[in-house]
VEXPA-985581 format. One record per residue: residue number from 1; residue in one letter; x, y, z of N, C-alpha, C in turn. Coordinates in Angstrom, 2 decimals. Example, Ala and Ser with C-alpha at 12.3 -4.5 7.8 and 13.67 -1.06 7.14 Angstrom:
REM residues 2
> num	residuo	n_xx	n_yy	n_zz	ca_xx	ca_yy	ca_zz	c_xx	c_yy	c_zz
> 1	A	13.19	-5.69	7.80	12.30	-4.50	7.80	13.20	-3.30	7.80
> 2	S	12.85	-2.25	7.08	13.67	-1.06	7.14	12.90	0.03	7.87
//
This chain:
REM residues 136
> num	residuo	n_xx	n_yy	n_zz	ca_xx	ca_yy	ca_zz	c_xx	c_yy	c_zz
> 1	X	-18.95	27.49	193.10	-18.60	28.11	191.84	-18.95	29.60	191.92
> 2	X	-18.20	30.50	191.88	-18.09	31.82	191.90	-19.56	32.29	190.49
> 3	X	-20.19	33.18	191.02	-21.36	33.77	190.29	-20.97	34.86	189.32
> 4	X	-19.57	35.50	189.68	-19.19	36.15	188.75	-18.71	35.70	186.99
> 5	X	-18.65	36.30	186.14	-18.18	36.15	185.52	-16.71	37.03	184.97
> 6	X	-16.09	37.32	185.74	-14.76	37.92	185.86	-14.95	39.57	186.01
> 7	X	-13.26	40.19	185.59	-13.52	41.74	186.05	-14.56	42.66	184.36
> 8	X	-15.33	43.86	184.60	-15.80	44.06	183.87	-15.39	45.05	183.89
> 9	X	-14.59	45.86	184.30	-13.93	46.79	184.28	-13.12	47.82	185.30
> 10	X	-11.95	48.53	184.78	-11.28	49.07	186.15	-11.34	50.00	186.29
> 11	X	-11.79	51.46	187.04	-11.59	52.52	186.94	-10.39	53.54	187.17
> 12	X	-10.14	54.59	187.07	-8.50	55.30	186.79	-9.18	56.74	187.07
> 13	X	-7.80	57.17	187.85	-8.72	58.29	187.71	-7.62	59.63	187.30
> 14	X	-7.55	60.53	186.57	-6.37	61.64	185.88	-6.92	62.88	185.74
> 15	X	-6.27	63.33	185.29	-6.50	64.98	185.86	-6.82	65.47	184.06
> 16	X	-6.63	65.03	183.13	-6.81	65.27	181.89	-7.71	63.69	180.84
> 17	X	-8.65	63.75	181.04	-9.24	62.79	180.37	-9.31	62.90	178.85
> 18	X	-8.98	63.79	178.25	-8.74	63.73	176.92	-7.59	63.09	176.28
> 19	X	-6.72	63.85	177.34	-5.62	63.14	176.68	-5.63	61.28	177.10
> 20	X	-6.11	61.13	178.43	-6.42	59.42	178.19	-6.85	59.09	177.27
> 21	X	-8.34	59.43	176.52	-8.86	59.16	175.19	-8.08	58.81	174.33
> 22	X	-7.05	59.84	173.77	-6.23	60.09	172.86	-4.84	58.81	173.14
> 23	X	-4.95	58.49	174.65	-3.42	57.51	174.39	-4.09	55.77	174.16
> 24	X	-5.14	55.69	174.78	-5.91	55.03	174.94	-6.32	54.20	173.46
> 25	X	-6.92	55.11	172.71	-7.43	54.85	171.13	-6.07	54.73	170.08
> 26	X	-5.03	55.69	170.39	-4.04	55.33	169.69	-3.28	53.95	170.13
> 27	X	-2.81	53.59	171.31	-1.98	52.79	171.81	-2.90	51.53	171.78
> 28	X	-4.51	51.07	171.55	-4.76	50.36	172.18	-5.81	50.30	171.32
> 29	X	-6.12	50.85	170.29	-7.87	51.02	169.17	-8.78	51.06	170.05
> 30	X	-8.83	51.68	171.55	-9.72	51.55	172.19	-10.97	52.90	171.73
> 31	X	-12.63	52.34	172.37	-13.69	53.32	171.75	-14.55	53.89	173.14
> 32	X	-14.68	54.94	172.94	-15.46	55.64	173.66	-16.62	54.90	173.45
> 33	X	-16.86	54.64	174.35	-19.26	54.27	174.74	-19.63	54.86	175.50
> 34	X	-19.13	55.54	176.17	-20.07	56.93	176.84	-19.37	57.68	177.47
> 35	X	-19.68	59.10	177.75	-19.29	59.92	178.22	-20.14	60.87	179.08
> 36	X	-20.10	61.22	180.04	-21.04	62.27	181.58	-20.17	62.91	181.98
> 37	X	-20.92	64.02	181.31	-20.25	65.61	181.84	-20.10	65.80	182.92
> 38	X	-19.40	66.45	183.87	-18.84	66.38	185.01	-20.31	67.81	185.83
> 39	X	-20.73	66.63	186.74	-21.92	67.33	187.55	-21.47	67.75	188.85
> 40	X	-22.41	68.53	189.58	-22.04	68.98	191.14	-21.62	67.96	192.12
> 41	X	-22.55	66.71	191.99	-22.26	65.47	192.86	-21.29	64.45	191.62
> 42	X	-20.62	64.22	190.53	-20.31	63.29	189.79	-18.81	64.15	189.01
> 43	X	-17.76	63.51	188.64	-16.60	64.37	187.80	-17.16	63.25	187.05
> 44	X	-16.49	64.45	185.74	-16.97	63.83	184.70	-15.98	62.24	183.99
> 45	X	-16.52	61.21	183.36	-16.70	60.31	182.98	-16.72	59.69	181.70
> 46	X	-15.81	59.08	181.55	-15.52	58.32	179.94	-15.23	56.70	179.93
> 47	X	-16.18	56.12	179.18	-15.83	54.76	179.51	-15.00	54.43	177.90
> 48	X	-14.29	53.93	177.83	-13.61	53.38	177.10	-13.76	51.60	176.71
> 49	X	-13.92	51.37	175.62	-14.27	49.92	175.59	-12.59	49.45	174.93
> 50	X	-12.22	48.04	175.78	-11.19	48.09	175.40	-10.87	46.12	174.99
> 51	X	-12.25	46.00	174.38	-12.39	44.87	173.84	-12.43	43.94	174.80
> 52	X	-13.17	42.77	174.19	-13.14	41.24	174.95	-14.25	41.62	176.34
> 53	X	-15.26	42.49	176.28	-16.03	42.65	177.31	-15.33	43.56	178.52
> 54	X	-14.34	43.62	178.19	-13.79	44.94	179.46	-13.28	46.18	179.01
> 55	X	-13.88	47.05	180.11	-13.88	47.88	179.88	-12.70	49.16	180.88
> 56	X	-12.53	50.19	180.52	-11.54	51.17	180.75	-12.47	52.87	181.45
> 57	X	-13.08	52.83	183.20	-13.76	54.11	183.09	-12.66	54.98	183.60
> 58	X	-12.92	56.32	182.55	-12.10	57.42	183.36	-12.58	58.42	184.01
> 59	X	-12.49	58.63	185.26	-13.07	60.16	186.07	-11.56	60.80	185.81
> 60	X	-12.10	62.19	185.70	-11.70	63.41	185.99	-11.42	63.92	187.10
> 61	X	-9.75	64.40	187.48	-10.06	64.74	189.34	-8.92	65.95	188.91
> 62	X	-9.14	66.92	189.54	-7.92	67.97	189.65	-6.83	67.29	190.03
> 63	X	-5.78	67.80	189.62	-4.24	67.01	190.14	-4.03	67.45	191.58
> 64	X	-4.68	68.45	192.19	-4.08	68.59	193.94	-5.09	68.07	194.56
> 65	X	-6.27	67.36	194.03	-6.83	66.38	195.02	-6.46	65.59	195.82
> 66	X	-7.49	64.84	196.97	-6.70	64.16	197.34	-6.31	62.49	196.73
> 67	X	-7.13	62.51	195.27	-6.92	61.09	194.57	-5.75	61.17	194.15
> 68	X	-4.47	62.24	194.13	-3.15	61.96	193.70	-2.11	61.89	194.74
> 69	X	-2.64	61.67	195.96	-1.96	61.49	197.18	-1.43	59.95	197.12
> 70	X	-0.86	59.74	196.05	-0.27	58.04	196.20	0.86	57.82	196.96
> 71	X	1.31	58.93	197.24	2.66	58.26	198.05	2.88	57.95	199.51
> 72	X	1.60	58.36	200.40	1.16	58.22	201.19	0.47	56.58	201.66
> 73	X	0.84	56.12	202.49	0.00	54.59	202.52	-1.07	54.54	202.60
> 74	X	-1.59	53.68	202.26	-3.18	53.83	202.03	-3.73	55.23	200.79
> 75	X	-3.09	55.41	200.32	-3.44	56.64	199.26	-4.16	55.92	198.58
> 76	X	-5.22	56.35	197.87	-6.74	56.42	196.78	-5.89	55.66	195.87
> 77	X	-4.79	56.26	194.89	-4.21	56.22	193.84	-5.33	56.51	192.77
> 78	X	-4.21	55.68	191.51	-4.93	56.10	190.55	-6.19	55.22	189.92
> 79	X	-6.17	53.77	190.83	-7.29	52.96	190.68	-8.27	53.53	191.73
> 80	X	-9.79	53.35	190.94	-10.86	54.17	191.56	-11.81	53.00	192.25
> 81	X	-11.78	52.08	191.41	-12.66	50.78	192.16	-12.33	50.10	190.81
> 82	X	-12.88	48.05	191.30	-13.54	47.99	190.21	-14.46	47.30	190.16
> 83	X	-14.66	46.96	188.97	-16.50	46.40	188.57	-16.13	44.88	188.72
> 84	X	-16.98	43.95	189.03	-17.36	42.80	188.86	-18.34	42.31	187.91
> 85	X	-18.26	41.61	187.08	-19.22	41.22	185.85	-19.94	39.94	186.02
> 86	X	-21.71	40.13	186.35	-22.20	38.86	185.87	-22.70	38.75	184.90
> 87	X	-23.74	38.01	184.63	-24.32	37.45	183.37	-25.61	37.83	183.07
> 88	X	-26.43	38.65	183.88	-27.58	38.75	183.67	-28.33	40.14	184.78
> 89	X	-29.25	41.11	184.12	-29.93	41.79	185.25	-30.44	41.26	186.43
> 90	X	-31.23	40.06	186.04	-31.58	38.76	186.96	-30.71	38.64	188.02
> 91	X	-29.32	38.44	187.63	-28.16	37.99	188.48	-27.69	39.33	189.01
> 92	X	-28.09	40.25	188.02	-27.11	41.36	189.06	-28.46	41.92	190.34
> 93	X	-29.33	41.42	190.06	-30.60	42.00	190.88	-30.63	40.34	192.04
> 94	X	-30.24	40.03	192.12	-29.63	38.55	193.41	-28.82	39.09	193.88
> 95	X	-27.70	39.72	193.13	-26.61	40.22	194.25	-27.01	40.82	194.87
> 96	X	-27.80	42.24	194.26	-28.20	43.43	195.01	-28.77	42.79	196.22
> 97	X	-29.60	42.07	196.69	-30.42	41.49	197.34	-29.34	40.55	198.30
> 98	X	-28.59	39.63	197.74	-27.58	38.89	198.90	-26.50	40.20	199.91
> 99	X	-26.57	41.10	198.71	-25.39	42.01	199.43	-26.06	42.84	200.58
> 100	X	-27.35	43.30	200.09	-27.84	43.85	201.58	-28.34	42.54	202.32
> 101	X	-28.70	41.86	202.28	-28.76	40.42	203.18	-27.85	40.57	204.37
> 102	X	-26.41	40.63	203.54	-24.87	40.74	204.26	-24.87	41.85	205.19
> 103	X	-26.03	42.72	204.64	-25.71	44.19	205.63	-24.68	44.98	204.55
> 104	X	-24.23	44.58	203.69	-23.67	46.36	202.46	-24.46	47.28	202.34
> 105	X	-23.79	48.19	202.17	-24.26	49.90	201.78	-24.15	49.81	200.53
> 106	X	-25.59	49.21	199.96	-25.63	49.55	198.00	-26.29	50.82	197.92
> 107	X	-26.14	50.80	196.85	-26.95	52.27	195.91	-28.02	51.05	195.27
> 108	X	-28.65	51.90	193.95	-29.57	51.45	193.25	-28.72	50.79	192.11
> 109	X	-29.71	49.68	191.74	-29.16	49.68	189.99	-29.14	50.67	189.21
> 110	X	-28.44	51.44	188.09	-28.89	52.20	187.19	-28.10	51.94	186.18
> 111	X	-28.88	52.09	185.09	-27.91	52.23	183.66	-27.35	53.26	183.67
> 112	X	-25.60	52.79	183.06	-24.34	53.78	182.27	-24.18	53.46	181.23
> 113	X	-24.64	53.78	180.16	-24.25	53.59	178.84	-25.05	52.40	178.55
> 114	X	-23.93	51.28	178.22	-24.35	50.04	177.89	-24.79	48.79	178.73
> 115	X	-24.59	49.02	180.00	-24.39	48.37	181.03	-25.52	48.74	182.50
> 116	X	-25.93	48.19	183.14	-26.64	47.85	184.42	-25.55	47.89	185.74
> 117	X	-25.70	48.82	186.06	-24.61	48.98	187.56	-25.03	49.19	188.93
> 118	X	-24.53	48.47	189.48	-24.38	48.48	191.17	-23.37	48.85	191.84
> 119	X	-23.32	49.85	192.83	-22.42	50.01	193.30	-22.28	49.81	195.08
> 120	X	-21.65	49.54	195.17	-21.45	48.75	196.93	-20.64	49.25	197.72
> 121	X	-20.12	48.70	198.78	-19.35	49.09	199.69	-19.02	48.09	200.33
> 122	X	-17.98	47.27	200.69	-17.41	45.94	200.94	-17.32	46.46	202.36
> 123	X	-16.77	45.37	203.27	-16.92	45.32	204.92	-15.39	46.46	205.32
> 124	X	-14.74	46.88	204.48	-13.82	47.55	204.79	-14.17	49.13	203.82
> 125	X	-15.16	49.40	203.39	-15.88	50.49	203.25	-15.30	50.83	201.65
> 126	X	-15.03	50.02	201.08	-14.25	50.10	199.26	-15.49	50.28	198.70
> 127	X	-15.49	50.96	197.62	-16.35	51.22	196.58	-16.28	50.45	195.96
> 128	X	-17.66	49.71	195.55	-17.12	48.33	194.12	-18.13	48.61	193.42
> 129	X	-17.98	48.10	192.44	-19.30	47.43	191.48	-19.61	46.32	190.63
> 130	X	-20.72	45.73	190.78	-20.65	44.70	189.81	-21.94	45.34	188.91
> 131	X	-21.92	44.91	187.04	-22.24	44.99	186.70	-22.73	43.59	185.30
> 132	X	-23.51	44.50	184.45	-23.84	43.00	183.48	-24.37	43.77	182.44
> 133	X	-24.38	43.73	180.92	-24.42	43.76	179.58	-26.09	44.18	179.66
> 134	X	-26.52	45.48	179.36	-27.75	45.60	179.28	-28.37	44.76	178.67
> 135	X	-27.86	44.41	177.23	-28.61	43.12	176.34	-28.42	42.18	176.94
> 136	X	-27.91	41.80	178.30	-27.63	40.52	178.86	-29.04	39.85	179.00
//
């Protein structure tokens, strides 16, 4: 039985994050839960809650980066990774622990907003994350 509890969210990534906000909340009543100003190591960041436990993050990338190189095979596109959702810090602190077991390249846990995140690196070098409901 799979430990996850489904996707917890997808990331996107556009060259104007406001205006995502704006199509986002109109087209969809979706709500901002956090936002990180765009740092030296981090572009900046908007998570969008878009009901039913999933969520919508947006980075910020200049349009001649190379994240808009989609037409190219293997191009980034406009999906950035995504999250995996369990049920508990407990559970997301087992993964952390099975995944370097496996030999992955994790980071640390840290809180974003509302949420407890991990971020990984699968055997073909993808950025993932699983995460879980701080009040979890």
């Amino acid at each position: 039985m799979p430990i996850t509890t489904g996707f917890n969210h997808v990331a996107t990534i556009t060259a104007d994050v406001d205006r995502a906000i704006r199509f986002y909340t109109d087209a969809f009543g979706a709500e901002v839960t956090f936002e990180m100003a765009a740092r030296e190591d981090h572009p900046r960041l908007v998570i969008l809650d878009l009901g039913g436990g999933a969520a919508l993050n947006v980075f910020e990338a200049a349009a001649e980066g190379s994240a808009w190189e989609r037409r190219r095979p293997g191009g980034r596109g406009p999906i950035d990774h995504f999250g995996l959702a369990v049920d508990s810090l407990a559970t997301l602190e087992k993964t952390r622990d099975r995944l370097r077991e496996l030999g992955a390249d994790t980071g640390e846990i840290q809180r974003l907003g509302s949420e407890w995140s991990l971020f990984f690196r699968d055997p073909d070098g993808m950025e993932l994350e699983v995460c879980c409901h701080a009040d979890a």
